[in-house]
N, C-alpha and C positions, 0 to 999 in steps of 0.2 A: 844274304841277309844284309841287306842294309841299316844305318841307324837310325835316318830319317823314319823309318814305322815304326822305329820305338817312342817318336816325339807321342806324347800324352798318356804315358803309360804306367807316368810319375802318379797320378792323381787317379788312375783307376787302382793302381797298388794301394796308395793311402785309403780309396774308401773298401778292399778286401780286407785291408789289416783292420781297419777301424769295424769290422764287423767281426773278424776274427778269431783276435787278439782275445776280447771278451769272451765269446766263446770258448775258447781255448783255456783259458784263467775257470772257470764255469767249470769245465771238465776235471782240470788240476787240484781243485778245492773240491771236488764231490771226492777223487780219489785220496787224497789225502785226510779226508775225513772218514773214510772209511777205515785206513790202515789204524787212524788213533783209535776207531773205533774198537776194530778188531784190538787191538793194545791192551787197551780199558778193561777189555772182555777175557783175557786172559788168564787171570789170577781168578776166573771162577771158573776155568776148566773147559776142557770141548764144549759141551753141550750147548754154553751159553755162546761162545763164539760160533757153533753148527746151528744155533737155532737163530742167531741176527745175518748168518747165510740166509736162511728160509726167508724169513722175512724182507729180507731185501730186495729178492727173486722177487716175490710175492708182490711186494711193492712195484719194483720193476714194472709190472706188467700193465698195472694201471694209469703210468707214468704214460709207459710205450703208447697206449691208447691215448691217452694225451697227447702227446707229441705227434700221432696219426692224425690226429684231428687239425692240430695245429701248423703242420705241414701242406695239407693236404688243402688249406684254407689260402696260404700267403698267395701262390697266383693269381686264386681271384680275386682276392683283396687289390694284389698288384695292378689287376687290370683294369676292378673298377674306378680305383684311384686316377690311373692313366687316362682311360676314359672320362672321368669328372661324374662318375653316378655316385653321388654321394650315401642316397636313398639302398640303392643294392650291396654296398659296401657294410653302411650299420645294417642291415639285415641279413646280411653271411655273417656279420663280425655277431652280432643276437645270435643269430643259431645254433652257431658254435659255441659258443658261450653256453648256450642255454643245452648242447648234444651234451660236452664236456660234462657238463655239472650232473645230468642226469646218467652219462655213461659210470664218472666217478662215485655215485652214488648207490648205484646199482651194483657195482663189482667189488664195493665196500661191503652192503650189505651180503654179498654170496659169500664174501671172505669173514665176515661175523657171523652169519649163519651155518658155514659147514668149513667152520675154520679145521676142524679134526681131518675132514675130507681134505683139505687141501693141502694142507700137512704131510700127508700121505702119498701126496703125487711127487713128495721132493724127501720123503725119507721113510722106512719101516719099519725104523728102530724107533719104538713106544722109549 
């Protein structure tokens, strides 16, 4: 190992951290809002803390399907960007946009529609 292939490796490190870092801070703050949550939720007993479990799960999963979406997009963003199609880029960035809203929509409404049902797949204590 020589040092000389370490030369530029200063400026790839700052722009991993500078993407990071934020995400990392992102993570830090959902969990720690969670633990005051659960805090808050204490002094009214299991129930209410077993039931903003549920929910969160619950939550969770719509998130995930967001995040799916949104992962699954940056490539080709990246690529059309790389390429200069500015045209194919707002119309992947439109579709997604426009899958997301109707994916969140939709698994909104099956979780207000058969909220009992869903309830049920994460506890069967009534």
């Amino acid at each position: 190992m020589n040092p000389r292939y370490l030369a530029g490796c200063g400026r790839i490190a700052r722009r991993v951290v500078s993407i990071g870092i934020p995400a990392g801070i992102n993570s830090a703050l959902m969990s720690i809002s969670t633990v005051l949550l659960n805090n808050a939720l204490v002094p009214y007993g299991d129930t209410a803390v077993a039931a903003m479990g549920i929910v969160t799960k619950v939550y969770m999963f719509i998130v995930f399907v967001h995040m799916g979406i949104t992962n699954g997009i940056q490539p080709l963003l990246g690529y059309c960007h790389g390429a200069g199609a500015a045209k194919r880029f707002r119309d992947i960035l439109w579709f997604s946009g426009a899958l997301t809203l109707v994916c969140g929509t939709l698994l909104s409404g099956i979780y207000i529609g058969f909220a009992p049902q869903v309830i049920r797949v994460f506890i069967d204590d009534a």
